[in-house]
C-alpha positions as CSV (number, residue, x, y, z in Angstrom):
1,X,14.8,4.3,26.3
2,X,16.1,4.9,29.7
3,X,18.0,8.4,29.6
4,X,16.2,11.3,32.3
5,X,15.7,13.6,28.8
6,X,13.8,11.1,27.3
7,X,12.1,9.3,29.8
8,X,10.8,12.7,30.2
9,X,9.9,13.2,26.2
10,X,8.0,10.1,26.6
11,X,6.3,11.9,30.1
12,X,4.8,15.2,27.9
13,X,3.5,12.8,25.5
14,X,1.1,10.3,28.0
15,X,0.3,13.3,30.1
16,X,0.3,16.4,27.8
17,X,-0.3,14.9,24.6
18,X,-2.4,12.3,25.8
19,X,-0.9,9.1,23.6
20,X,-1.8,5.8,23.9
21,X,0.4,3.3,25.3
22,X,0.4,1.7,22.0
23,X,1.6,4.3,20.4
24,X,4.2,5.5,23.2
25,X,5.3,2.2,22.4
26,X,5.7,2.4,18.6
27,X,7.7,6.3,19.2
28,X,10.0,4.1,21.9
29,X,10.9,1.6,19.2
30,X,11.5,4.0,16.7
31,X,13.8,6.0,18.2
32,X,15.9,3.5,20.0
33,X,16.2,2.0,15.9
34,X,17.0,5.3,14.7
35,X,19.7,6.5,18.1
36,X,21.1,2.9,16.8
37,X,21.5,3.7,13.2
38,X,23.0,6.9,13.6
39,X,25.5,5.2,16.8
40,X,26.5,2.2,14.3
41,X,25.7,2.5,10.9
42,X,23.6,0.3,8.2
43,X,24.1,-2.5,10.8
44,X,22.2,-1.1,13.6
45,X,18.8,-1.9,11.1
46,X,19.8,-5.2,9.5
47,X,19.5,-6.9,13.6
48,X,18.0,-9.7,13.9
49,X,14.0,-8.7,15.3
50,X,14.7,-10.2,18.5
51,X,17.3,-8.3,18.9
52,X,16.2,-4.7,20.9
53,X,17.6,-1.6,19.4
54,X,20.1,0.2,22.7
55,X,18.4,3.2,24.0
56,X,18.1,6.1,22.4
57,X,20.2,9.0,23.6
58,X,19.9,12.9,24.0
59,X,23.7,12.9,22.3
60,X,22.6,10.2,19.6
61,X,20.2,12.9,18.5
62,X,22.3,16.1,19.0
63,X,24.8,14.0,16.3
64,X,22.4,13.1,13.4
65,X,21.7,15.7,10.8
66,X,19.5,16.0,7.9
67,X,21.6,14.2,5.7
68,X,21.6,11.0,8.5
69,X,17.7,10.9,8.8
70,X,17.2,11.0,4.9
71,X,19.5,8.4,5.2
72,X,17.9,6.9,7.8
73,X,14.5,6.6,5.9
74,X,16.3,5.2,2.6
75,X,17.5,2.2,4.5
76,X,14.2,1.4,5.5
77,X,12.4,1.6,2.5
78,X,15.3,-0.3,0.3
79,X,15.1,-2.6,3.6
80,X,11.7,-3.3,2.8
81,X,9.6,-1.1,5.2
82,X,6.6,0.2,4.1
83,X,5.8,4.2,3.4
84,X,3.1,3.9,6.5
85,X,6.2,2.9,8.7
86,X,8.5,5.0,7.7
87,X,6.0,7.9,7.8
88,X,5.5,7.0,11.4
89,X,9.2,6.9,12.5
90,X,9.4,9.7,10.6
91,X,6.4,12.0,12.8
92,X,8.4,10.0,15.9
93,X,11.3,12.5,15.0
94,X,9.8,15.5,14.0
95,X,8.0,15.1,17.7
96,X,10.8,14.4,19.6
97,X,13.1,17.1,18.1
98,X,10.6,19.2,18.2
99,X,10.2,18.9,22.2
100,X,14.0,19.5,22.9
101,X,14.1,22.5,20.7
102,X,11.0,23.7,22.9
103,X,13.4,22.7,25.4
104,X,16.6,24.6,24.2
105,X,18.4,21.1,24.6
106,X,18.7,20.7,20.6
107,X,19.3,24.2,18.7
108,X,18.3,22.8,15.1
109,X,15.5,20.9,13.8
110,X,17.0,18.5,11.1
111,X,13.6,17.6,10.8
112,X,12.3,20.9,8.9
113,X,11.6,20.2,5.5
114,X,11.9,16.6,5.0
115,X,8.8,15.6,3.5
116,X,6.9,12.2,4.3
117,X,7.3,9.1,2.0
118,X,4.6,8.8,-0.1
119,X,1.9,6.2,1.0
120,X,0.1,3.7,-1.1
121,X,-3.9,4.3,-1.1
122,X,-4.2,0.4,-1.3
123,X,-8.0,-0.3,-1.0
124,X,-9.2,-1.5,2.6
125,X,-10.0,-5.7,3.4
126,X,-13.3,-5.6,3.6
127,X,-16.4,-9.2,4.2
128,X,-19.3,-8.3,2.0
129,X,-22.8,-8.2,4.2
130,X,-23.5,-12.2,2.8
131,X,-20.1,-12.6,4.6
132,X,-20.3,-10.8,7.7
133,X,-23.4,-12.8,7.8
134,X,-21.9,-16.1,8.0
135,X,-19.2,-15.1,10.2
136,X,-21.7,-14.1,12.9
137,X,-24.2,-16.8,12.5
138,X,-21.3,-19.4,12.7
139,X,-20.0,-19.0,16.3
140,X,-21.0,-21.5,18.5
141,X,-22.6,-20.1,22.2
142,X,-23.0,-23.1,24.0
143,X,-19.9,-22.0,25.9
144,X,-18.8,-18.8,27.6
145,X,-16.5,-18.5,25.5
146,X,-18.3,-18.5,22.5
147,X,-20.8,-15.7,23.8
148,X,-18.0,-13.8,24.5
149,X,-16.7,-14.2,21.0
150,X,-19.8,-13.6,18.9
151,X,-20.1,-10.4,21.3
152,X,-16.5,-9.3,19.8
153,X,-17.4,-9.4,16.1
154,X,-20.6,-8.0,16.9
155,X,-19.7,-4.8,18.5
156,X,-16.6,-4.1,16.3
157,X,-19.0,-4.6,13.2
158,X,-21.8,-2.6,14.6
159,X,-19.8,-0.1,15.8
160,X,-16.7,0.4,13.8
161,X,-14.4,0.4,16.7
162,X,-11.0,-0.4,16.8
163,X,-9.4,-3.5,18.4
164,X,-7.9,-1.0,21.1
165,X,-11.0,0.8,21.8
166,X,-13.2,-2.2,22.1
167,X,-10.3,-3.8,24.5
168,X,-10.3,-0.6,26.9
169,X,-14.7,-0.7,26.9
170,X,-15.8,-1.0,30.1
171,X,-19.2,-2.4,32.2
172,X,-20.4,1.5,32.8
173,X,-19.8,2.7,28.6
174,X,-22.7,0.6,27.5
175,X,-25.5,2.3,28.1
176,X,-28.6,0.1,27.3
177,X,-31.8,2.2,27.2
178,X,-30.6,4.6,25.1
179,X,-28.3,1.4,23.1
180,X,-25.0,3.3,22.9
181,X,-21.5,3.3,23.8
182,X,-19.0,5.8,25.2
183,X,-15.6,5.2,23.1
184,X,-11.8,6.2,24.5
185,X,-10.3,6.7,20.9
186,X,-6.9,7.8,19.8
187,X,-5.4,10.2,22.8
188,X,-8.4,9.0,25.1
189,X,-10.8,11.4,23.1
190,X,-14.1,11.0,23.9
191,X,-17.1,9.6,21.6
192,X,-20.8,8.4,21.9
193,X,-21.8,6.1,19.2
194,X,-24.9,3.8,18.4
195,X,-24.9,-0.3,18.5
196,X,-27.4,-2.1,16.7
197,X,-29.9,-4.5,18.5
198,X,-28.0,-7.7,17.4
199,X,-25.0,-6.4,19.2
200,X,-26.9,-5.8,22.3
201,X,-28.7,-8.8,22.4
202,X,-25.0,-10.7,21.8
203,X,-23.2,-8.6,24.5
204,X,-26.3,-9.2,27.3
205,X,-26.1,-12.9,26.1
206,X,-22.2,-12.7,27.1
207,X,-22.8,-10.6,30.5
208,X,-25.1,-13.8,31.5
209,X,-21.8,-15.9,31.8
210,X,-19.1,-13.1,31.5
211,X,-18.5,-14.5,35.7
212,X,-18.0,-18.2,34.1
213,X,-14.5,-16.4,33.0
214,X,-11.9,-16.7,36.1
215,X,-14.8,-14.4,37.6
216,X,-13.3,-11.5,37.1
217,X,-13.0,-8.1,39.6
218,X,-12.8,-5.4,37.3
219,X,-15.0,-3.6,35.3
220,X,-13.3,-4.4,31.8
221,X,-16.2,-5.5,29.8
222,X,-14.3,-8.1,27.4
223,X,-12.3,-10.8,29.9
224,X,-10.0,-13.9,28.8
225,X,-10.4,-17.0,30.1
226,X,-8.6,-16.4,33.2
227,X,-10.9,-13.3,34.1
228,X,-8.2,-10.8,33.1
229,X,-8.9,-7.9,30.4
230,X,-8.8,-8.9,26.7
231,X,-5.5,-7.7,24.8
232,X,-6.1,-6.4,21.2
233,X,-3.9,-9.4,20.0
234,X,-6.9,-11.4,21.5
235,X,-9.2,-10.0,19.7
236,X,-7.1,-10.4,16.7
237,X,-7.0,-14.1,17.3
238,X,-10.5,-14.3,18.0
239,X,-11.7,-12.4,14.8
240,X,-8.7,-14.5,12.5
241,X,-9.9,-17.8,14.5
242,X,-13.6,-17.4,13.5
243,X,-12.7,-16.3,10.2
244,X,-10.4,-19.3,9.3
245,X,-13.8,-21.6,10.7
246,X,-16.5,-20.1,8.6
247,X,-15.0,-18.6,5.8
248,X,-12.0,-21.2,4.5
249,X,-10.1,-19.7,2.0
250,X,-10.5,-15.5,3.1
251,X,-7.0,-14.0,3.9
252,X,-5.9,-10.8,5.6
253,X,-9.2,-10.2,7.7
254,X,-8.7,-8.7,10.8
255,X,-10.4,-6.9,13.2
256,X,-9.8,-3.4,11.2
257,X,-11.5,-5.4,8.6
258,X,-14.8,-5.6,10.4
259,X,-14.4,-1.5,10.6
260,X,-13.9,-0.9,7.1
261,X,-16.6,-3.1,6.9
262,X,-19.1,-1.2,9.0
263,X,-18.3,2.4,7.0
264,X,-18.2,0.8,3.4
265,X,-21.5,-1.1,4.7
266,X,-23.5,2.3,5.7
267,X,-22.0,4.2,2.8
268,X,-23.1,1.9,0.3
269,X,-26.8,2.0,2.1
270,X,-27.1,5.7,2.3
271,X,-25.4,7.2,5.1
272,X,-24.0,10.1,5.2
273,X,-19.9,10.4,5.0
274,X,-19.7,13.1,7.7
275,X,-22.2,10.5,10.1
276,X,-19.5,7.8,9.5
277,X,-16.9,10.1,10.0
278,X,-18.3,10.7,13.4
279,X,-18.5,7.2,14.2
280,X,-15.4,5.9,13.5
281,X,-14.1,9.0,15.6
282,X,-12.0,10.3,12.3
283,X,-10.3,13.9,12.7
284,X,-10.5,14.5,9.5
285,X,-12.8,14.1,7.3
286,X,-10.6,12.5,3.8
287,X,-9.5,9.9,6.5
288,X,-13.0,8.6,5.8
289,X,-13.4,9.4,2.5
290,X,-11.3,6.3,1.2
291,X,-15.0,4.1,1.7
292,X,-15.7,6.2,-0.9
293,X,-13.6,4.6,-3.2
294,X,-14.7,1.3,-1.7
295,X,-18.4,1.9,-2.4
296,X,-17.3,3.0,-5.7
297,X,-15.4,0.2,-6.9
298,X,-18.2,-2.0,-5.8
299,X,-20.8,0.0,-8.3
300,X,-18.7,-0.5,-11.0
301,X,-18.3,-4.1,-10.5
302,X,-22.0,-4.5,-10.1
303,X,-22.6,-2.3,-13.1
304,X,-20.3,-4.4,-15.4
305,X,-21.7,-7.5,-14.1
306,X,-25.5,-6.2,-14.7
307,X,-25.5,-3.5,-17.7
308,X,-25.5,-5.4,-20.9
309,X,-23.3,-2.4,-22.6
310,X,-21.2,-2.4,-19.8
């Protein structure tokens, strides 16, 4: 996306709105794909993926109507896209029309009206506690590396973070005494949570030889092997890596695994939904509540495994 107009949509939403880059990213792609489709057709979404999308355009988006985005969205679905993505590109739109109408460059929302496609409520990966159990106690510390690892999978399960907010922690957020951690979430809001003893004990154990690692400059808690900051697709690998190693077999576990795991783990033992909801750093409260249905499942199955009327 290169145009002025845009490059200065893209402006309100880092500063103002205070999106991550992550997601600045997904908006870019999705309305460089969508400036495409309504420039050239069908074709514009049947490139090949290392193909980039042209920029989008002011004009490209003046043109389309609510007939071309409902368009737009039926070729991704019959294309194979999931309701998640195309609900995404979707709020992409509504956002970006919605800041040149502000603007008085666009006069009509086609937006207005167009309801989101309808998402499955598929049930969350989750590693029972016997699991997460092995996975831990299977890393091997006798290298830097290794410390560094185990302290990964330990804070992301003790704490429920995301891949992108345990990336972004840095030397200052852990604060030891009191064993907690200040969390940058979604639009760099603000959080205190708890970590558990284990995860304290792994992440001083990694600190010990954290300057084994390039020795590194920066206060970025979780380096690479050069010294630089850990990438979420890092952490990715590290959490498929030890996966694949200890528990042979287990598929579709990543690190968003280990946070479902952490809320369906203190649901199941107690914990209040609202706590969790806290936690996890959820605006809304039936964003949580799909553990719910976790914890429930897993009482059903443990009932019909145990009641002999079952």
């Amino acid at each position: 996306m290169s145009s002025s107009e845009l490059l200065r949509y893209l402006h309100y939403l880092r500063v103002e709105r205070n999106f991550s880059d992550h997601t600045l990213r997904a908006y870019t792609h999705d309305l460089n794909s969508f400036c495409d489709f309504i420039e050239n057709g069908n074709d514009a979404l049947s490139r090949p993926p290392e193909e980039k999308h042209p920029p989008a355009t002011l004009a490209a988006l003046q043109k389309a109507d609510r007939n071309a985005i409902r368009a737009f969205l039926a070729h991704l679905q019959t294309s194979g896209a999931t309701a998640r993505t195309a609900s995404r590109k979707l709020a992409a739109l509504r956002s970006v029309y919605l800041f040149f109408q502000k603007t008085g460059e666009i006069t009509e929302n086609p937006t207005l009206g167009l309801r989101s496609p309808k998402k499955s409520h598929a049930l969350p990966e989750i590693l029972s506690i016997s699991e997460m159990t092995v996975l831990l106690e299977s890393v091997d510390l006798s290298t830097a590396l290794g410390r560094r690892d185990l302290a990964v999978l330990e804070v992301l399960y003790s704490c429920g973070l995301r891949a992108a907010e345990l990336a972004s922690l840095c030397l200052p957020d852990i604060f030891w005494e009191s064993g907690t951690l200040r969390v940058f979430g979604k639009r760099k809001k603000e959080r205190i949570v708890p970590i558990g003893a284990p995860a304290l004990r792994a992440s001083r154990s990694y600190l010990q030889r954290r300057h084994e690692l390039g020795r590194p400059e920066h206060s970025t808690f979780f380096v690479n092997h050069r010294g630089g900051p850990l990438t979420t697709r890092s952490i990715q690998r590290i959490v498929e890596n030890q996966v694949r190693k200890s528990l042979p077999g287990r598929r579709g576990i990543s690190p968003h695994s280990l946070r479902h795991s952490f809320a369906t783990h203190m649901l199941d033992a107690g914990a209040d939904l609202r706590v969790v909801q806290e936690i996890l750093g959820h605006e809304s409260l039936s964003s949580t509540q799909i553990y719910t249905q976790v914890s429930i499942d897993r009482l059903k199955e443990v009932y019909s495994n145990a009641h002999p009327h079952a």
